[in-house]
N, C-alpha and C positions, 0 to 999 in steps of 0.2 A: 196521477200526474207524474212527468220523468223527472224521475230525481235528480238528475243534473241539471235538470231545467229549474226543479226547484231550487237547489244549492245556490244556482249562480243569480236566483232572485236574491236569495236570502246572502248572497255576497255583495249585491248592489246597494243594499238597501244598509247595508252595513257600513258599506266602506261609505256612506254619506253620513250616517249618524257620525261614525270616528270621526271621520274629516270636521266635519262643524267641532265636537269637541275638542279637537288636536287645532284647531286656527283659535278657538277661544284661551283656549288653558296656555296656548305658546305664549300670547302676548301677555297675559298675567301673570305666570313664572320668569318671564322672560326668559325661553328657554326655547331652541325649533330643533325639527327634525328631520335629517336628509328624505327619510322616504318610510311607508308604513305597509306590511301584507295582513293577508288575511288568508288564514288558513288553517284544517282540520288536525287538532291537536287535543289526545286523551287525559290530560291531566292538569293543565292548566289555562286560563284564561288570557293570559298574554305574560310577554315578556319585551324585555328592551336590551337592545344591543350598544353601551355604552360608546365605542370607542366608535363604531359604523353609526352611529346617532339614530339607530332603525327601529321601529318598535314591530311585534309581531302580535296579531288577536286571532282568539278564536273563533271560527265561524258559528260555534256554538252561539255565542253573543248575540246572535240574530235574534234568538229568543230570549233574552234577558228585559228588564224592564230600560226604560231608557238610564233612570237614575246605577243601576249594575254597569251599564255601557261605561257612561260617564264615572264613574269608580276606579274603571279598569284602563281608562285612558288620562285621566288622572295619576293613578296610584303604577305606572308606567311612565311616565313623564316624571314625577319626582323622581325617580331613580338615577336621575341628572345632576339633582343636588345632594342624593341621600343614597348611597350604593344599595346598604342593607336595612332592612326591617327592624330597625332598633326603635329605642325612645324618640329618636330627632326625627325618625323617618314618620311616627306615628304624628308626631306633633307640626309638621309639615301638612301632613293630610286632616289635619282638625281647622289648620289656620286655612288651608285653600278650600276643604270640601269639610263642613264643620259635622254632615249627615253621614262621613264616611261608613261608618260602621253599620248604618241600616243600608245604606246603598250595597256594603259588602255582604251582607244576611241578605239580603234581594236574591244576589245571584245561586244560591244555594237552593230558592227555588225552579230552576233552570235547571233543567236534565242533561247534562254530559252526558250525548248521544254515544259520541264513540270511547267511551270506555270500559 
């Protein structure tokens, strides 16, 4: 199969899981966001752009379980209330996602293809 053919399944398929996540998790933080990509990235999972309101994931994520998905659009979107990875930010993601921590061991079995 052509690998671009395949990428840009496994980028459709994604950007609808995020999307369902990112319309659920906005109205429960009450928290929304201008716009979201998706794109091949060596070393992490996603990131968020505080002041552009933009979140970015990996395409990698295609192959993660859904609960890793939803972890990483999650634990991006607190970053709204909670810049950094401290105690508040941990206790944030136990009160919204209370499985965070197995959902985050999820993704580990998921092969970061390009790194």
């Amino acid at each position: 199969m052509d690998i671009l053919l395949l990428e840009s399944y496994y980028r459709q398929v994604l950007r609808e899981k995020i999307q369902t996540y990112i319309n659920q998790y906005e109205k429960i933080l009450n928290e929304s966001i201008q716009s979201f990509r998706i794109q091949k990235m060596k070393r992490i999972w996603g990131s968020c752009n505080i002041a552009k309101r933009t979140l970015l994931f990996n395409l990698e994520l295609a192959k993660a379980p859904r609960k890793g998905i939803e972890y990483v659009v999650v634990h991006e979107l607190l970053h709204f209330k909670a810049r950094h990875h401290n105690e508040y930010f941990r206790d944030l993601l136990s009160l919204y996602l209370p499985n965070w921590q197995r959902a985050k061991a999820s993704l580990k079995e998921t092969y970061l293809e390009y790194s």
